[in-house]
Each structure stands twice: as structure tokens, then as C-alpha cells.
C-alpha positions in Angstrom: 178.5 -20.2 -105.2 175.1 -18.2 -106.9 173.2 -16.5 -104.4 170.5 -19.5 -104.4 173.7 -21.8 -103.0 174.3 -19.5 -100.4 170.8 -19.3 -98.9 170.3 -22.9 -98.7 173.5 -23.1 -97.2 172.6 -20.5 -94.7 169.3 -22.1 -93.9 170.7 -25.6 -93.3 173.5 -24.2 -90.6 170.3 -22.6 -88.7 168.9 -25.5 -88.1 172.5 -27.4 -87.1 172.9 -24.8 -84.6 169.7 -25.2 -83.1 170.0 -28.8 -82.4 173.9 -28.0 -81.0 175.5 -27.4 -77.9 176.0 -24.1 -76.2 179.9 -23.5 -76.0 179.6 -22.3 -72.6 180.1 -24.5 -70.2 179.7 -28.0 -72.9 182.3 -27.3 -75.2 185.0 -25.7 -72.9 184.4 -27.9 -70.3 185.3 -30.7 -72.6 188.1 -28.7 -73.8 189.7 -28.0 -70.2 188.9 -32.0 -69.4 191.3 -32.7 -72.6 193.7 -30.6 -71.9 194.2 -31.5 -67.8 194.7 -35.2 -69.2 197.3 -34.2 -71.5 199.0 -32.2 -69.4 199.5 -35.3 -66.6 200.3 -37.6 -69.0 203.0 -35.5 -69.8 204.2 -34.7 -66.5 204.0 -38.2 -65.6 206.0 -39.2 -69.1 208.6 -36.1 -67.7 208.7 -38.0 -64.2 209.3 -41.6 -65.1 210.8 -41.8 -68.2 212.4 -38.7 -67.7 213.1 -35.7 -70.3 215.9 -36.6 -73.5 218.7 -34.2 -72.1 222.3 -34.4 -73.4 225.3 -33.4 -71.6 226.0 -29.3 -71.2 228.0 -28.1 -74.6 231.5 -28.7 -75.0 233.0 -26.8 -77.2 237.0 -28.8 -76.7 234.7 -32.2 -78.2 235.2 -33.0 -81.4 233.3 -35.7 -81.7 230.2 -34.5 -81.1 227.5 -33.9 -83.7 225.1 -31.1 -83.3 221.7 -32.4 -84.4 218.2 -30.6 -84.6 215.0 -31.7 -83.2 213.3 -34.7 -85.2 210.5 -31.9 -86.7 213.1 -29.8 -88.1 214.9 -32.4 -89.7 213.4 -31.8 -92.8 214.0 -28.2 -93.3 217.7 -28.5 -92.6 217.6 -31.7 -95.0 216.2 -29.4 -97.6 219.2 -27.1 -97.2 221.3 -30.4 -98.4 219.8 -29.8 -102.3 220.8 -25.8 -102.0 224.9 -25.7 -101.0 226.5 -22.4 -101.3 225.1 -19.5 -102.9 221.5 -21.2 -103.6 221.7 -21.5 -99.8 218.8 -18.9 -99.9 216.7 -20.8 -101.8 216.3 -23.3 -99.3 216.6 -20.6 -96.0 214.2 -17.6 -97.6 212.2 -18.4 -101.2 210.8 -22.2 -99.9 209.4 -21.4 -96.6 208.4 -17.7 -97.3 206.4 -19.5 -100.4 204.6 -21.9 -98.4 203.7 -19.1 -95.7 202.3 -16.7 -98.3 199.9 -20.0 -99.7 199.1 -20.6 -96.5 198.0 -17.0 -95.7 195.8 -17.3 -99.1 194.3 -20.1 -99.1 191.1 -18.5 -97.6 191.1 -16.7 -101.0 192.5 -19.5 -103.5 190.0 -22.4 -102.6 186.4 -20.6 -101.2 184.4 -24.0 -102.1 181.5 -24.9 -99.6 182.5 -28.5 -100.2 184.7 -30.2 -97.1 185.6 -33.6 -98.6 189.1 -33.3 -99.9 187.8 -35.3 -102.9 185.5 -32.5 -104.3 188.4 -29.9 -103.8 191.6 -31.6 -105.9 193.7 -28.6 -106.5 194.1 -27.7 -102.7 194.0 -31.8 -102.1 196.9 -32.7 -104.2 199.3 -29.2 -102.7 198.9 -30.4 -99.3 199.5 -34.4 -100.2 202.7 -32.9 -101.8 203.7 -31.3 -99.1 203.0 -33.5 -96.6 205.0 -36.0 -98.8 207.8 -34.1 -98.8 208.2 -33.5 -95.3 207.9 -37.3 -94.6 210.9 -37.9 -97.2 213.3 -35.2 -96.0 212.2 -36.2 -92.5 213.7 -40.0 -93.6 216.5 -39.2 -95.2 217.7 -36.9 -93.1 217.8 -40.0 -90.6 219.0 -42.3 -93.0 221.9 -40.2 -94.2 222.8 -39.2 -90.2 226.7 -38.7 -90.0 228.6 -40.5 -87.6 230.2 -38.5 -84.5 233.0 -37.0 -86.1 236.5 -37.6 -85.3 238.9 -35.0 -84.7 239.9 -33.5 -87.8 243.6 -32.8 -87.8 244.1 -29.0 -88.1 246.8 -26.3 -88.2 249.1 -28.1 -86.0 251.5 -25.2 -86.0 248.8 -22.8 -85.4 247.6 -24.8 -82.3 251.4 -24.8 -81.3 251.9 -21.0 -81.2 248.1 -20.8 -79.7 249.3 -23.1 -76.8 252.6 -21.1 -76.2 252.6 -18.0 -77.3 249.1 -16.4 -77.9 248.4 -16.2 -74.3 251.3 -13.1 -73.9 251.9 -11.8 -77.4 248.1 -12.6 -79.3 247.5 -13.5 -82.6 250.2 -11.5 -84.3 254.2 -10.2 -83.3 256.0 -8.0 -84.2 259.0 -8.9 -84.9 261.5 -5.9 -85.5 264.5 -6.0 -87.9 267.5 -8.3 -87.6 266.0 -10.6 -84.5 267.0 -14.6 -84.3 263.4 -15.4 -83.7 264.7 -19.3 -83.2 268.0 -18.2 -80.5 265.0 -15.9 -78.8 262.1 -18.7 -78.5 264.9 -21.2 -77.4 266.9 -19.0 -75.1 263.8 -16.7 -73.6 264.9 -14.5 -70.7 262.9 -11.2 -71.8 260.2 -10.3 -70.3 259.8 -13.6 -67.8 259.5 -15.5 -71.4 260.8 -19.0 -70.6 263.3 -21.0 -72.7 261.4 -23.0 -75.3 264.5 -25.5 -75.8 263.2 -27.2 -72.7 259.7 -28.3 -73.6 260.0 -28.2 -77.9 262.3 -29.8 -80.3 264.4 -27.6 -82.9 262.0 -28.2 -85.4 259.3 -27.6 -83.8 261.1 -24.1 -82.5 262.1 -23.8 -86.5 258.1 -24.6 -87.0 256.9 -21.5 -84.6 259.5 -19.4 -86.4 258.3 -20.1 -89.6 254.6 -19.8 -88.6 255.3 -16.1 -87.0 257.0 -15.0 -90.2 254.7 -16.5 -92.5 250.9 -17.4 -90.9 249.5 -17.9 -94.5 252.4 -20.6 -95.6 251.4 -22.5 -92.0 247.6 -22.6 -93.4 248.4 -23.8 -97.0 251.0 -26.2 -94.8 247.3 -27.5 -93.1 245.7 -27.7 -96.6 248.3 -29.0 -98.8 250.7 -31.2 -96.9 249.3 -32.4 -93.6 247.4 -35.3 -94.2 251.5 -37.1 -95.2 253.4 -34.9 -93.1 254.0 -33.1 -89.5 255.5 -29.7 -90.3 258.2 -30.5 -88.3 259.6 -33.8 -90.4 260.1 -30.7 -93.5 261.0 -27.5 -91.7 264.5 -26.3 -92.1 264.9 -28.8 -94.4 266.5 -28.9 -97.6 265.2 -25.8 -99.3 265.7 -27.9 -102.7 264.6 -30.7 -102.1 261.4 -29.1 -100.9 261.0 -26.5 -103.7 261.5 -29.8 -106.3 259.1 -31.8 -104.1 256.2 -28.6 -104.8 256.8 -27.5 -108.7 257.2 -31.6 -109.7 254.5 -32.4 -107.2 252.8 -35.9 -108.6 256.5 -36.2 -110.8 258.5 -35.8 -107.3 259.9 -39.7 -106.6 258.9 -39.1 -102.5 255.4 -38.9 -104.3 255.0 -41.6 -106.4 252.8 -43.9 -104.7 250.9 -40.8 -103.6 247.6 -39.1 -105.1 248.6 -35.1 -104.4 247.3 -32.5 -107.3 249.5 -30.6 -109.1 250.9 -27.4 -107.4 251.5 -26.0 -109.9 248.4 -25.5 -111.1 246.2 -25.5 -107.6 248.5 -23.5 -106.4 249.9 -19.8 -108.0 253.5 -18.8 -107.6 253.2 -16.5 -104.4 250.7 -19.4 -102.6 254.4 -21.4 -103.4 256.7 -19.6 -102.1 254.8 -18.8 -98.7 254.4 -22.1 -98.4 258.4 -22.4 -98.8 258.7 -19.2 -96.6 257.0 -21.3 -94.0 258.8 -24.3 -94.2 262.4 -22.8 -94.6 262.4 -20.0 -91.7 264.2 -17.0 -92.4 267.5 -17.9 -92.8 269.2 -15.9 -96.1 270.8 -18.9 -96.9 267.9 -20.9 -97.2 265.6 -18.0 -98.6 269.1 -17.3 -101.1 268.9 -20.9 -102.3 265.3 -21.8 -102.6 263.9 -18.2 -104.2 267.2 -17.1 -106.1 270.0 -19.5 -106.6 267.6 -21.1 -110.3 268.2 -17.8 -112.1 271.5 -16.2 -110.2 273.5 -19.7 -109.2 275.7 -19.1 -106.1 275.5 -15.6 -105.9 274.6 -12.3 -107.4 276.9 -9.8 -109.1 276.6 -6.8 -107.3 278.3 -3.8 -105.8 275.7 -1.1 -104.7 274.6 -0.1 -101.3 271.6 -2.3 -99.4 269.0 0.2 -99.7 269.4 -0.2 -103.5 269.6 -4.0 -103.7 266.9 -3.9 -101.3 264.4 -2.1 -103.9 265.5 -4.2 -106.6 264.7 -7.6 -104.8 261.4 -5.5 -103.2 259.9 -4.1 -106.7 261.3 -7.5 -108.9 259.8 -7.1 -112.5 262.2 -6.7 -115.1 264.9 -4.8 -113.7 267.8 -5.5 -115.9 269.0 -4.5 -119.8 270.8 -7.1 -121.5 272.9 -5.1 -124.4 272.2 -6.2 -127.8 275.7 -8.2 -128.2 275.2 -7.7 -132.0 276.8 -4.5 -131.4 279.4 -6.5 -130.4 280.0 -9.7 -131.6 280.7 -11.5 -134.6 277.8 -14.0 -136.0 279.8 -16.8 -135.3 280.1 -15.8 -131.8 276.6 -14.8 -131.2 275.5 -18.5 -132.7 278.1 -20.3 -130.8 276.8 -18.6 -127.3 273.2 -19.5 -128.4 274.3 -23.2 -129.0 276.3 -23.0 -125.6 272.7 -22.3 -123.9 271.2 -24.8 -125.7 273.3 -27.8 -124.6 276.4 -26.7 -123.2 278.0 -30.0 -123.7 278.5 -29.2 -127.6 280.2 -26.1 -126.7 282.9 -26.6 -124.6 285.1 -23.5 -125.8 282.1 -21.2 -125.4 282.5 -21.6 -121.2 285.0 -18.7 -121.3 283.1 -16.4 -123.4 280.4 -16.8 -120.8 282.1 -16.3 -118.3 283.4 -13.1 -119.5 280.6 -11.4 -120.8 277.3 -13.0 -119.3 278.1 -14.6 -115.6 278.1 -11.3 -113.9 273.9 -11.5 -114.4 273.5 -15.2 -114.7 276.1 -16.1 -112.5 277.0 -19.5 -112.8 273.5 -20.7 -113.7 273.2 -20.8 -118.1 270.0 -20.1 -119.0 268.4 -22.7 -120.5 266.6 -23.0 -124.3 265.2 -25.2 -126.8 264.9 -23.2 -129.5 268.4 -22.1 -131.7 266.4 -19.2 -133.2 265.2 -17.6 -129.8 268.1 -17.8 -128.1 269.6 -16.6 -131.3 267.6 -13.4 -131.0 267.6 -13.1 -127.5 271.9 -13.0 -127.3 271.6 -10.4 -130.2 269.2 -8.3 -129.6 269.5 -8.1 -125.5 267.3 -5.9 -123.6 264.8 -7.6 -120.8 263.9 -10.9 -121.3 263.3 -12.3 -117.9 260.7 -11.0 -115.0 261.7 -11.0 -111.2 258.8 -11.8 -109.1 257.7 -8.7 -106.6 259.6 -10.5 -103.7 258.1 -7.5 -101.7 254.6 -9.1 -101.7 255.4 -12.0 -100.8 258.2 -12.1 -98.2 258.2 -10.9 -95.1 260.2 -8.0 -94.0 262.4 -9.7 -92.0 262.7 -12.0 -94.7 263.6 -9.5 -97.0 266.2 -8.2 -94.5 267.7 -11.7 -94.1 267.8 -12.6 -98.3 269.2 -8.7 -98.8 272.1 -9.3 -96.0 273.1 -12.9 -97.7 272.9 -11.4 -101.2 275.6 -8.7 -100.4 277.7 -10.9 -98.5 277.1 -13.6 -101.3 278.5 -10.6 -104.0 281.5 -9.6 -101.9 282.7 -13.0 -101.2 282.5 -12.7 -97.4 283.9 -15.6 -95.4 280.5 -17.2 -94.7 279.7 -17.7 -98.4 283.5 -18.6 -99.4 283.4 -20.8 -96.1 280.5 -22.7 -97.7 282.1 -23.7 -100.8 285.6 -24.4 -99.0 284.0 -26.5 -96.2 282.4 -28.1 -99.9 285.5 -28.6 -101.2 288.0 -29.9 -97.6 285.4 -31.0 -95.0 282.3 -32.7 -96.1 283.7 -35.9 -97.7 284.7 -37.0 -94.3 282.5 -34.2 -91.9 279.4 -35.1 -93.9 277.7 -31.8 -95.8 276.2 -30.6 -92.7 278.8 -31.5 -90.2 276.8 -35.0 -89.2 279.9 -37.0 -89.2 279.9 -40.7 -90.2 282.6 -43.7 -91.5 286.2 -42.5 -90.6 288.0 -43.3 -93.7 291.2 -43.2 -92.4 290.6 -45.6 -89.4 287.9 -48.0 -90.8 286.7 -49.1 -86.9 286.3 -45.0 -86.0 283.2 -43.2 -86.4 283.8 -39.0 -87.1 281.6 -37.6 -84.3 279.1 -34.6 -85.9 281.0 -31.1 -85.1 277.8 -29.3 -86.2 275.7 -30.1 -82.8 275.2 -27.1 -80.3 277.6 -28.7 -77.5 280.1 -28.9 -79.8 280.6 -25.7 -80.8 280.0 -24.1 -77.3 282.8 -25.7 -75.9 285.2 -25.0 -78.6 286.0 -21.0 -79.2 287.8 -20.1 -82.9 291.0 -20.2 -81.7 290.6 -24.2 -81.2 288.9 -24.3 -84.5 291.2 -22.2 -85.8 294.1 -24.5 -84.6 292.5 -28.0 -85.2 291.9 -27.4 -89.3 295.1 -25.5 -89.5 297.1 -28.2 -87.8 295.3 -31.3 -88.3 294.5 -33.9 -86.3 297.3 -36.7 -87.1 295.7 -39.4 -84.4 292.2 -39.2 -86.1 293.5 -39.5 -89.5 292.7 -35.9 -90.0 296.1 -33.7 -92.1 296.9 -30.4 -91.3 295.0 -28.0 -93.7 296.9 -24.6 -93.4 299.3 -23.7 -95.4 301.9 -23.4 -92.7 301.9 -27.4 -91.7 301.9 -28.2 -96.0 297.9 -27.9 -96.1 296.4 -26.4 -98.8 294.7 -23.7 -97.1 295.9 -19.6 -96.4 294.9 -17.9 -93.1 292.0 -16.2 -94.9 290.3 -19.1 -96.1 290.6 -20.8 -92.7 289.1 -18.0 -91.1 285.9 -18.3 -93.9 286.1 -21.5 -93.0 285.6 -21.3 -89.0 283.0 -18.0 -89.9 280.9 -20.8 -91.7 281.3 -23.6 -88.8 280.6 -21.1 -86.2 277.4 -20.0 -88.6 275.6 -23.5 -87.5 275.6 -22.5 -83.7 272.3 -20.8 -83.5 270.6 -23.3 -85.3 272.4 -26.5 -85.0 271.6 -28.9 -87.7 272.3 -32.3 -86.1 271.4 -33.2 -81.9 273.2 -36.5 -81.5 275.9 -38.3 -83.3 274.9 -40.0 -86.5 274.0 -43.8 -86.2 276.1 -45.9 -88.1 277.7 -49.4 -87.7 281.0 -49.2 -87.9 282.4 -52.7 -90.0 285.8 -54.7 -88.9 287.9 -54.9 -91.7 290.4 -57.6 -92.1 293.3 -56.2 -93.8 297.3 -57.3 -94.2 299.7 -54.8 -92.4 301.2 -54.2 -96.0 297.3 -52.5 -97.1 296.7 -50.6 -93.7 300.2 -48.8 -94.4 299.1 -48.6 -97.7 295.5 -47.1 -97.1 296.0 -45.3 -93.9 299.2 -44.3 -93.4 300.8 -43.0 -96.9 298.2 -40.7 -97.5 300.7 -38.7 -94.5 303.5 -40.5 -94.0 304.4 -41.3 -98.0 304.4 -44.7 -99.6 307.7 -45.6 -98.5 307.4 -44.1 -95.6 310.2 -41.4 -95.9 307.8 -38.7 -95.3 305.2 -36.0 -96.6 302.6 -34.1 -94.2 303.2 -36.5 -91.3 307.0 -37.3 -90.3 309.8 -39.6 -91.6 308.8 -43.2 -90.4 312.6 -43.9 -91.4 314.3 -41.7 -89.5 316.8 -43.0 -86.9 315.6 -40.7 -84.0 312.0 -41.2 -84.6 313.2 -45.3 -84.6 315.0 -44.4 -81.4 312.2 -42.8 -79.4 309.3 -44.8 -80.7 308.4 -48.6 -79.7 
């Protein structure tokens, strides 16, 4: 305003304060008056209708929804439109913005006019504003969430929370060579109770897993939970389970299910904790699931552990093919690489690879599409293929466990030749883990599981021993050893009981297996023929089991 503006404005609030009120005692005594009212009405409003309180905060309900006063509803609306890093748009930049105006607004809008239609600029910011804290103010109440429902977490991780946080923390130590399952079922040290009384062996096989490998428990949470408890997979088979993560929406058991592709949401080490976790650490399990697709059954090897331990810790490409140019003809070199590209169409090149390349590849042939590369890669050698740096990814108990099974694997100990003889002898009757099932020498008989923890502690070796070398002639069961016309030499019994015996501390079956066992209805004629030939020979003279012919046996039998 020019300085003419400002006198008349001057003169006119003279005379409006002449004709006013003093402010002492009018004006505060009409202030105080207001203010006394207001306060009774809201003690009264506090008295009878009694103040909005909610129950004290509990932090074990997971149903409740925190929720902010109704005139702050808009700022933490705001924060809605600004997620993650533009958080401080909405926290900081708005409100410091709308401070600062309001701090200069004094300076901005310095009209004498008070009707908000003769000052538009400053009119229309606050209408905005105002506005805007009305809308956020609704939807925030519109879009209120429901109470939520208990989200299901790290089941494992509450497990080992409930049990074993309270003595040993958040992390153990667990030292070399331990049988962290036979020491959380057993207990006994330190006043730690046995486990076997209040968990199941998978859940114990859970715990074990989520010690050795915490990260594979929280991608468990995040990848597999929402289908599956952690005990339904652990210490399950570690194939099945690595074919169920690299096929992922390709696996059958997921076909009807929408799960991303592993392989690309998750990176190979995020896999194979994940497997650590499931698996335990067994070196059988870790053997198969980590090593078995590029060495087969076992590794050639006859170093010390420290040595094979570095190789398995460092990985990378640790091993020089020789350029077999050098030492093969052409023809040879192109039948190998037609031999890897479909073995079926080389029969006759099995031996050659077995002689010159299964002491690296063991009995797995590595695969290729492409005549030329594998052309190249047969003559020219050197390495071709990268070990992953097991050493960041397992654990070292883990490591211990896979390095122990990888030597015994290359010297043929009994448990590893036990394996593939139970294979061979046992499991078409035994079932492959000892379950039992059908008898299929006595149709109405079911073979009781010998793999269950109360079987093996109340037979020692010897009675093993005794029972596969001898047989078992009542229960349809020949003599295996070699010494009653089995097939089998002392040594490979003995492998044999070392890999029974190797199921005691974590025994893969609890009860017998349910089957129905089905009456068959057979002439005397086809039970000889079925049952009893298989010992006795078809004309009963005689083969594993005794002569049925035989006047003394005639004599003493009914």
C-alpha cells in the first residue's frame, strides 16, 4: 500500500479503538468464562461417556492393528504415495515445506484486505490444503486394514527359540565331528533334557538343520512355507528335493501350484543353503545332493583329508584334463565325443570310458549336445568345468561330514559298499530304506521295517551278522553268505551290517509300514512252485534249503 493507504488505514483503526472495549477485565473475563465452560464439558464428557482407552499393549497379539489418532491420519496416509526410498519425501520435504510457508506468509501476502476473495493466491494454497487433509483423512478410513491374522513365520526358528535359546542364545557352537541329532534326542550334558520325548525325528532333524544352516531355515520361511511344514521335507530325499528346487514350476509335485522359478529368484549358494537346511548334515545326504551330478557314486581319490578338504573348500577349477590328442587316434577321440553325446549309439565306447575318464567323472558321463564341443573338449583337455567354493556355503561341520563320506566313498569302505550291496540283496524285499512291506515268499506275511531304532538296539552285529549270513528259512528269507551257498563273502557281510547299523542314530522309519496284506488263493502245485523251489528246487531234491525227498527228512517230519 502507498503511504496515502496507510494513513487512512491508520486513522480508521483510531477511531475502532476508541469505540472498543478495554481488554482488561471485558475481554479476559469473557475469555476465562469460555474456557471454564469448555473445560466442564469436557470433564463431564471424561465422566459419563468415559475416555476411548484400549487394552495395555500386547506385544504376543497378532491380531492387533496399531492405529494413529484420527488427526494424524492423513500424514501417515501421505506416507502411502512415498514407499521405500521416497519415504523422505513424505516424512521431511512435505511438512518441512508447509512449515517454512507458514512461517512466511507474514511476508508473502501483506494485503490490508481480510476477505479471502480479494486475496486469491493465499485463498486458493490454503483451500488446497485444507482439501487435502480432508481426502487423506477419508481414505485413510476407507482403506483401514482389517486386524491382522497371524502370519505364519519361521516355524523352525520359533522351535529352536522355544527350546533352545533360553540356555545356548541365538547361535551354537557346534565343534567338529558332533551328532547334533543323537545329542538333542539323547541330552544328558549339562541338565539338557532328552528332546526324543517332547519332538518328532523330524522335527529334531529340523533343529539340526536350522543350527547348521540359520539362513536355509529363513529362505525355508520365504520360499516353501506357505505348502509345506519343514518337517514333511527334512531328511528327505536329497534328490527328490534338489529336482523339486532347479525344476521348480516343471517339478510334477508342482503342477497345480504357482511357485517362481528358483532358479532365477534364487542364485546357486541361496540353493544349496536351502538344501543344507533341509538335508542336515549327514555326508551321505550332503555327498548325494551337492556332488553325486558331476562325480556319480563316488570320487577318485587317494590323498590325505587335509588335501581333499581344500579342494572341496576353494572349488573353482581344480582339475587338468590332458589333451587326449596326444593320445588317441581321431577315430577314438570322435567315438568318445559321440559316447557323451548319446551313449546309447556307442555301446563299445563304455570301456574306453571306463579306462581313461571314470577316475574324474566317475560313473556320471558328461553330458553334450554339440559333436564339435565335445569334440574339442576330449582333444584338447585342460579345465572345462568350475567347482563351486563349497567353503562359502557349507558349514564347517558340513564340510567335515561331506570330506569324511568322500574318502570313505574313494576307498570303498564298508558303509559305501554296504549301500550298494544292501541295493543289490536287501531292498527288493526290505524296501530301500529298511521299511519293510509284501513278503513275497509268504503272500499273507508282512516284512516288518528292520531300520526303526528298537530294532537295531536289541540286535548287536553278531545277530545281524548271523541272520543275513544264514538266512531266515521260516520267513522265506535264504542264507546270503557264502558258507550256507549265499552269494555273499564275510567282507561284504560285514559292509553290509556297517551300513544297517549306519541307520541307528537317525532311524528312517518309527512304526511298521501299513500295508494290507491280500489272501491269495492258490493250488498246492503253485505255492510249491512260487514259494518253496526258489530253496528247496523244483523237484524238490534240494538247493539252499534241504532235500524234501530224502527218507530221513520223510521219517522225522509230519
Amino acid at each position: 500500500m502507498n503511504e496515502e493507504e496507510k494513513q487512512a488505514y491508520l486513522e480508521r483503526y483510531k477511531k475502532a479503538k476508541e469505540k472498543g472495549v478495554p481488554f482488561f477485565p471485558d475481554v479476559v473475563f469473557k475469555d476465562s468464562l469460555v474456557i471454564i465452560v469448555i473445560f466442564l464439558l469436557l470433564v463431564a464428557l471424561a465422566y459419563f461417556i468415559g475416555a476411548p482407552l484400549e487394552e495395555q499393549a500386547d506385544p504376543a497379539d497378532t491380531s492387533y492393528t496399531p492405529r494413529p489418532e484420527w488427526y494424524f491420519l492423513f500424514l501417515f496416509q501421505l506416507l502411502k504415495y512415498f514407499p521405500g526410498q521416497l519415504e523422505v519425501i513424505g516424512v521431511v520435504v512435505i511438512p518441512t515445506a508447509v512449515i517454512v510457508l507458514l512461517f512466511a506468509l507474514p511476508f508473502i501476502d501483506r494485503s490490508a484486505k481480510r476477505h479471502y476473495l480479494s486475496r486469491p493466491f493465499i485463498s486458493i494454497i490454503a483451500g488446497i490444503m485444507v482439501i487435502g487433509v480432508i481426502f487423506l483423512t477419508v481414505q485413510s478410513i476407507m482403506e483401514a486394514p482389517p486386524p491382522a491374522e497371524a502370519a505364519v513365520g519361521d516355524e523352525i526358528a520359533a522351535l529352536y527359540t522355544q527350546n533352545c535359546a533360553g540356555c545356548h542364545g541365538p547361535i551354537i557352537d557346534i565343534p567338529d565331528a558332533t551328532n547334533l541329532h543323537e545329542i538333542i534326542a539323547e541330552g544328558g550334558h549339562f541338565e539338557m533334557p532328552a528332546w526324543s520325548a517332547d519332538l518328532t525325528t523330524d522335527e529334531i532333524d529340523a533343529l539340526a538343520g536350522f543350527i547348521l544352516s540359520p539362513g536355509g531355515s529363513e529362505l525355508f520361511s520365504q520360499e516353501c512355507i506357505e505348502c509345506h511344514e519343514a518337517a514333511e521335507l527334512v531328511a528327505s530325499d536329497p534328490v527328490e528335493l534338489k529336482n523339486s528346487l532347479e525344476l521348480g514350476p516343471g517339478y510334477p509335485g508342482h503342477a497345480e501350484v504357482d511357485i517362481p522359478d528358483w532358479t532365477e529368484s534364487l542364485n546357486r549358494e541361496q540353493r544349496i543353503t536351502l538344501l543344507n537346511f533341509l538335508v542336515a548334515p549327514d555326508g551321505r545326504r550332503l555327498f548325494v545332493t551337492n556332488c553325486s551330478s558331476c562325480h556319480g557314486r563316488a570320487v577318485g581319490f587317494d590323498g590325505e583329508a587335509e588335501e581333499i578338504k581344500q579342494i572341496i573348500s576353494d572349488g573353482g577349477l581344480h582339475l587338468e584334463m590332458p589333451p587326449w590328442q596326444e593320445k588317441l587316434e581321431q577315430a577314438d577321440i570322435d567315438m568318445l565325443a559321440r559316447y557323451v553325446m548319446d551313449p546309447q549309439s556307442e555301446p563299445e565306447a563304455a570301456e574306453a570310458f571306463e579306462l581313461l575318464c571314470s577316475r574324474c567323472h566317475g560313473e556320471r558321463i558328461p553330458a553334450s549336445t554339440d559333436f564339435a564341443t565335445a569334440q574339442e573338449i576330449i582333444a584338447t583337455g585342460g579345465s572345462h568345468e568350475t567347482m563351486p567354493v563349497w567353503g562359502d556355503v557349507l558349514t564347517s561341520e558340513q564340510l567335515d561330514a561331506l570330506v569324511n563320506y568322500t574318502l570313505e566313498s574313494a576307498s570303498g569302505a564298508p558303509l559305501v559298499a554296504g549301500q550298494d550291496l544292501y541295493t543289490e540283496n536287501c531292498a527288493d524285499c526290505h524296501g530301500g530304506l529298511g521299511e519293510g512291506g509284501h513278503n513275497p515268499a509268504r503272500p499273507d506275511d508282512i516284512i516288518a521295517p528292520i531300520s526303526t531304532g528298537e530294532y537295531l538296539k536289541t540286535r548287536d552285529d553278531f545277530t545281524l551278522r548271523n541272520i543275513i549270513a544264514q538266512g531266515q528259512p521260516n520267513f522265506g528269507m535264504s542264507p546270503f553268505g557264502s558258507a550256507f551257498g549265499g552269494p555273499l563273502d564275510d567282507d561284504e557281510i560285514d559292509a553290509l551290517v556297517t551300513y544297517i547299523r549306519s541307520w541307528q542314530n537317525d532311524p528312517p522309519v518309527d512304526l511298521p509300514p501299513e500295508v494290507s496284506a491280500e489272501t491269495l488263493v492258490l493250488s498246492g502245485f503253485e505255492i510249491y512252485s512260487e514259494i518253496c523251489a526258489q530253496c528247496h528246487g523244483p523237484t524238490g531234491a534240494g538247493d539252499v534249503g534241504p532235500s524234501l525227498r530224502d527218507a530221513s527228512f520223510r521219517n522225522s517230519s509230519s
